[in-house]
VEXMARKE-127809 format. One line per field, with one value per residue: residue number from 1; y negated, z negated, x of N, C-alpha, C in turn. Coordinates in Angstrom, 2 decimals. Each point is the difference from the previous one (the first is absolute). Layout:
BEGIN
nr = c(NUM, ...)
nc2 = c(Y, ...)
nc3 = c(Z, ...)
nc1 = c(X, ...)
cac2 = c(Y, ...)
cac3 = c(Z, ...)
cac1 = c(X, ...)
cc2 = c(Y, ...)
cc3 = c(Z, ...)
cc1 = c(X, ...)
end
This chain:
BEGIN
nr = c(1, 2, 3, 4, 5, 6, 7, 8, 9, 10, 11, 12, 13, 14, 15, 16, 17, 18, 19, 20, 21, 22, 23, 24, 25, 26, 27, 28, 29, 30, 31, 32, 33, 34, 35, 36, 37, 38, 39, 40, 41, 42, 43, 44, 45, 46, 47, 48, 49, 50, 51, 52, 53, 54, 55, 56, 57, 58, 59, 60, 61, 62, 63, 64, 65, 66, 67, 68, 69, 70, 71, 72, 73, 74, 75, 76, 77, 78, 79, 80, 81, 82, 83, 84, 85, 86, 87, 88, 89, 90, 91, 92, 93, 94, 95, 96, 97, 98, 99, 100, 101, 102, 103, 104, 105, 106, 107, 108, 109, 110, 111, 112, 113, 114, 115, 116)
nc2 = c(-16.80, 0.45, 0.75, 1.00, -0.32, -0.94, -0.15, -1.03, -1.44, 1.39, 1.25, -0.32, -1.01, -1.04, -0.14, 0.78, -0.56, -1.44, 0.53, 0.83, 0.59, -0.26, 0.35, 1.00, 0.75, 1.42, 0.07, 1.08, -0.84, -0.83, 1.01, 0.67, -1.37, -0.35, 0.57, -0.11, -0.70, 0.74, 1.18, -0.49, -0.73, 0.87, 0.93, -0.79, 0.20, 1.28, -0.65, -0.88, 0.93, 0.86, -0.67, -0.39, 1.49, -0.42, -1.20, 0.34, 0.87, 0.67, 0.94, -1.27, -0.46, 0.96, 0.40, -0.87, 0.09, 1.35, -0.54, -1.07, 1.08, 0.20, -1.69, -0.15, 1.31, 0.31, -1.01, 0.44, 1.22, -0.60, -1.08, 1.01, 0.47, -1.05, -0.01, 1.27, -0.83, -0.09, -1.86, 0.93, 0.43, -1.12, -1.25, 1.02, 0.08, -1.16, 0.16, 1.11, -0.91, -1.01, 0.51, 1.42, -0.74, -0.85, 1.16, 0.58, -0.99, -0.42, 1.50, 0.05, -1.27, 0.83, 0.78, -1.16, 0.11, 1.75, 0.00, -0.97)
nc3 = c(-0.07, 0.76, -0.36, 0.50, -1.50, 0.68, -0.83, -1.14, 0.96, -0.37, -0.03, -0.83, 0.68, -1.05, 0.89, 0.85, 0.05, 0.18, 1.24, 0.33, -0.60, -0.76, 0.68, -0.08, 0.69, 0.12, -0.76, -0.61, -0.82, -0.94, -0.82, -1.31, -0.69, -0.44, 0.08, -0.10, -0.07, -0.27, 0.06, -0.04, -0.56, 0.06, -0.30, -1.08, -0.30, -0.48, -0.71, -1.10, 0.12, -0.10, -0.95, -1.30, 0.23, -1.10, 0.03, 0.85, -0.99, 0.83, -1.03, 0.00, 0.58, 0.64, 0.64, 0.62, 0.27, 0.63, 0.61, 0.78, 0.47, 0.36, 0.82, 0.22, -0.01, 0.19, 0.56, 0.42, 0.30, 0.34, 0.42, 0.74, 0.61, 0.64, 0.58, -0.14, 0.37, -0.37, -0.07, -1.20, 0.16, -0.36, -1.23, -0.36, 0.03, -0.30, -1.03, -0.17, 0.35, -1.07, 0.09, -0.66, -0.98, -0.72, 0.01, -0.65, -0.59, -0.42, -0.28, -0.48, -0.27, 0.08, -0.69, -0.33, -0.11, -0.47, 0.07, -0.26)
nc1 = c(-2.88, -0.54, 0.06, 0.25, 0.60, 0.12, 1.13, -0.03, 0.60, 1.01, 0.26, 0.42, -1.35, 0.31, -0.65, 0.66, 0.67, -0.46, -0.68, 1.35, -0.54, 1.27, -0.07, 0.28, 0.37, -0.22, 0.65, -0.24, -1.00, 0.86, 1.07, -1.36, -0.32, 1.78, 0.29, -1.35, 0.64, 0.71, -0.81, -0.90, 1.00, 0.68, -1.00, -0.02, 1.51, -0.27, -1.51, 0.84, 0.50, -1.10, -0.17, 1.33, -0.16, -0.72, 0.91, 0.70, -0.78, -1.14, 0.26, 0.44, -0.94, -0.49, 1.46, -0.35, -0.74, -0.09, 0.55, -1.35, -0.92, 1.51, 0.70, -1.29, 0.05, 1.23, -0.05, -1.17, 0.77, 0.73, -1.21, -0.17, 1.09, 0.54, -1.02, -0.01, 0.52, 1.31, -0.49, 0.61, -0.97, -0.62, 1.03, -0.21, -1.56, -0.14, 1.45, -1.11, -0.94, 0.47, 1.30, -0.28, -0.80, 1.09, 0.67, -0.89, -0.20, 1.14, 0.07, -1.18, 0.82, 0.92, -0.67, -0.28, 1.12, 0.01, -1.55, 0.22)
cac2 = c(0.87, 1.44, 1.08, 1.27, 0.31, -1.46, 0.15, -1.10, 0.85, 0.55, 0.79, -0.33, -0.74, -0.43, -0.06, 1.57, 0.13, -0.76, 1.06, 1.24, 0.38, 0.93, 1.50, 1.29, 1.44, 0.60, 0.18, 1.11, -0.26, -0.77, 0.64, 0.66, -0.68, -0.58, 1.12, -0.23, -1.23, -0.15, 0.73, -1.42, -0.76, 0.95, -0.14, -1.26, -0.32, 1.00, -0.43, -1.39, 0.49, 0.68, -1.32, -0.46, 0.93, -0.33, -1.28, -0.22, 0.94, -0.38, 0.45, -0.40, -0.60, 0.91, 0.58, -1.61, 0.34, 1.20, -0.72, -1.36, 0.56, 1.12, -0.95, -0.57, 1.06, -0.66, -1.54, 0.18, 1.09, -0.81, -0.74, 0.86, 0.81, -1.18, -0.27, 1.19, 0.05, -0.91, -0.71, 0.63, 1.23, -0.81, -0.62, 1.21, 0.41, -1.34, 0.17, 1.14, 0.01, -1.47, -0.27, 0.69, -0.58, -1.40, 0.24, 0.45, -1.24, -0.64, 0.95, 0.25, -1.50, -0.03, 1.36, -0.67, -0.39, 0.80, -0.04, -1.46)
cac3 = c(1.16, -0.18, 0.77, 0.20, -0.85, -0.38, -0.89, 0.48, -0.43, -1.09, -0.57, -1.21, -0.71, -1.15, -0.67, 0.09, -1.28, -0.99, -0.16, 0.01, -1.33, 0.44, -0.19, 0.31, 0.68, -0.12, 1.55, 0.87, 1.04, 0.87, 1.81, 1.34, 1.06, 1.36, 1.36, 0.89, 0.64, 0.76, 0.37, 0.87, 0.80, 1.16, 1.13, 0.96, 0.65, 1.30, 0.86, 0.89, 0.84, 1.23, 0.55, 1.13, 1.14, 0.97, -0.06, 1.45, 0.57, -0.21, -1.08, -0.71, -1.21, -1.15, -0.76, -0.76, -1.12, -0.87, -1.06, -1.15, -1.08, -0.79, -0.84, -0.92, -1.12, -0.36, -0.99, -1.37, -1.24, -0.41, -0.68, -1.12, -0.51, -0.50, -0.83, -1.21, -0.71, -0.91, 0.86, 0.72, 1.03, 1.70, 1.15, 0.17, 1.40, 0.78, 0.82, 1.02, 0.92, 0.79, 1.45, 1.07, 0.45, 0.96, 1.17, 0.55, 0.14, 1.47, 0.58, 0.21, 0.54, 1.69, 0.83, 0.25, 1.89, 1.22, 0.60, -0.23)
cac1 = c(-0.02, -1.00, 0.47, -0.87, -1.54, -0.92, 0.54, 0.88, 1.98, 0.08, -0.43, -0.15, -0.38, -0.64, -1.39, -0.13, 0.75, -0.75, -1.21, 0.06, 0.95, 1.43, 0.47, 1.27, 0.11, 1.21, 1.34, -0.77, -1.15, -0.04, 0.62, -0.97, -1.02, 0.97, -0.20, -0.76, 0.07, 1.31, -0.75, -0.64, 1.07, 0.23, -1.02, -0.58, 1.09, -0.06, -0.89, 0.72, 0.96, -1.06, -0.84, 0.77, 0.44, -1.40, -0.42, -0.20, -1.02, -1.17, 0.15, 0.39, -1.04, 0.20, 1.25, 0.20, -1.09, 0.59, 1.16, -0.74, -0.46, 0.88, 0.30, -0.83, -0.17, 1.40, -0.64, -1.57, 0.48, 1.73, -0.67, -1.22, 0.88, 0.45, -1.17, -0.32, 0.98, 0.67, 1.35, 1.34, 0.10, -0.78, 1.45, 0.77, -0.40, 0.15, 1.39, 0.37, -1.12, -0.43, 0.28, -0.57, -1.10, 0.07, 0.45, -1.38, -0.87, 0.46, -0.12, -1.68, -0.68, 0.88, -0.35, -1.13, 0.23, 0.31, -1.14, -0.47)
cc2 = c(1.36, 1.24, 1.16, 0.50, -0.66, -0.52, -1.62, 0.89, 0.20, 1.24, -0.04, -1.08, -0.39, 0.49, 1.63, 0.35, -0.09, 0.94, 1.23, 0.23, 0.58, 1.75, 0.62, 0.67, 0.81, 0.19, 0.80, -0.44, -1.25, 0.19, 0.67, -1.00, -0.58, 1.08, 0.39, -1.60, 0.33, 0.72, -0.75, -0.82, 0.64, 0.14, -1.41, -0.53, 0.57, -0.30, -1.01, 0.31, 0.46, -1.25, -0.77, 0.29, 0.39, -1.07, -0.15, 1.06, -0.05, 0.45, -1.11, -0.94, 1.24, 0.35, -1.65, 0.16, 0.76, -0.75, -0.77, 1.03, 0.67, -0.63, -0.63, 0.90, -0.13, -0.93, 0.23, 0.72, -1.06, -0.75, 0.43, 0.36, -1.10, -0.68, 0.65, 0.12, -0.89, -0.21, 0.27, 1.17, -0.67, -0.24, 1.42, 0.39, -0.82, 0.14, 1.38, 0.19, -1.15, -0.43, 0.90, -0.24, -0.99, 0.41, 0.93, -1.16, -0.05, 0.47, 0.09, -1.48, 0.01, 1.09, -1.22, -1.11, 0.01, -0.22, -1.19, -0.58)
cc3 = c(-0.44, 0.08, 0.67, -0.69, -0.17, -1.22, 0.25, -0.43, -0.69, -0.46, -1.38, -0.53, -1.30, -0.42, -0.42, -1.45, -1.55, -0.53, -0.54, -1.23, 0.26, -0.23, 0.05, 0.32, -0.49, 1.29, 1.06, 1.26, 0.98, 1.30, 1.21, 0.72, 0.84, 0.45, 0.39, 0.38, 1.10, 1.12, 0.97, 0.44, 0.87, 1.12, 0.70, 0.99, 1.40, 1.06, 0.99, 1.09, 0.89, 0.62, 1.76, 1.21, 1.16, 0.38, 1.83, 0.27, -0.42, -1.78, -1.02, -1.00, -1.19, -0.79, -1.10, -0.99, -1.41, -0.86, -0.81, -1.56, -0.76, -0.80, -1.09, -1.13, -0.76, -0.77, -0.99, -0.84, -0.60, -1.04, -1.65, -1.23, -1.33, -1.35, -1.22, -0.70, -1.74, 0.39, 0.13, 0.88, 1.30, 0.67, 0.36, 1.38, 0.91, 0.57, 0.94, 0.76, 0.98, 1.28, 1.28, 0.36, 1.11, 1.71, 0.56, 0.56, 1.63, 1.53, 1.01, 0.52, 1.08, 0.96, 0.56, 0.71, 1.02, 1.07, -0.01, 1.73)
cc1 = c(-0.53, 1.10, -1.03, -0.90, -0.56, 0.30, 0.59, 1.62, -0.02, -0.73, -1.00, -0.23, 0.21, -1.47, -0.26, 0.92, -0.46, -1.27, -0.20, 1.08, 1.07, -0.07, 1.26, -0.57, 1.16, 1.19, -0.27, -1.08, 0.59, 1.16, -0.25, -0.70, 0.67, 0.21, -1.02, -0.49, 1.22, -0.26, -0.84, 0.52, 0.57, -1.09, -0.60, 1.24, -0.22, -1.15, 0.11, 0.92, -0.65, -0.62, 0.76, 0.78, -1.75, -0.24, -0.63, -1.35, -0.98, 0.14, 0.34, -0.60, -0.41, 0.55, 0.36, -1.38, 0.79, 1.39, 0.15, -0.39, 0.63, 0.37, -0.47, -0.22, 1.08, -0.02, -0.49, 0.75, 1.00, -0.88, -0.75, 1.14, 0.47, -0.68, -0.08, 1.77, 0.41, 0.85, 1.56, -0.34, -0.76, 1.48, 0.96, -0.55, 0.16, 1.29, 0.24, -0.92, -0.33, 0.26, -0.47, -1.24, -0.30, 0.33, -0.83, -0.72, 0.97, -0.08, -0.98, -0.14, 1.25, -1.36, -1.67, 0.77, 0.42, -0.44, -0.81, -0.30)
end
């Protein structure tokens, strides 16, 4: 199954793994980069929310646009993020992110049928 990034399930492929050499980051950068993920998770929450208080108006394919794309940035960073990691700091992000993702995902596929 695909997700939003076009990504099969799963964040974190094998093959992405297999590919990309393990890194670290420092603590520093990498609290700064969850908070600005957290930072985006927030706003795309908030888009989804505009979305769905536009659902009955002419505004809302847009405001549903604008949220697909907040969402999808979100993703790409969680992914990217994931990626440039070492596997104890990927399952670390994985346990304080994973689910806010998933519930981004769910989020944005209730707000597509709003308007269906």
């Amino acid at each position: 199954m695909l997700n939003l990034t076009g990504c099969h399930r799963g964040a974190f492929s094998r093959v992405h793994r297999a590919m990309r050499p393990f890194s670290s980051i420092s603590k520093e950068s990498y609290e700064s980069q969850v908070d600005a993920l957290n930072e985006k998770f927030v706003e795309a929450r908030d888009e989804i929310e505009y979305a769905q208080e536009d659902a009955e108006t002419t505004y809302f394919n847009e405001s549903a646009e604008t949220a697909r794309t907040a969402v999808n940035e979100v993703l790409k960073a969680y992914t990217e993020l994931g990626e440039s990691l070492a596997e104890d700091q990927r399952g670390k992000l994985q346990r304080s992110m994973g689910l806010k993702m998933e519930q981004l995902k769910a989020e944005i596929a209730q707000l597509d049928h709003l308007h269906a």
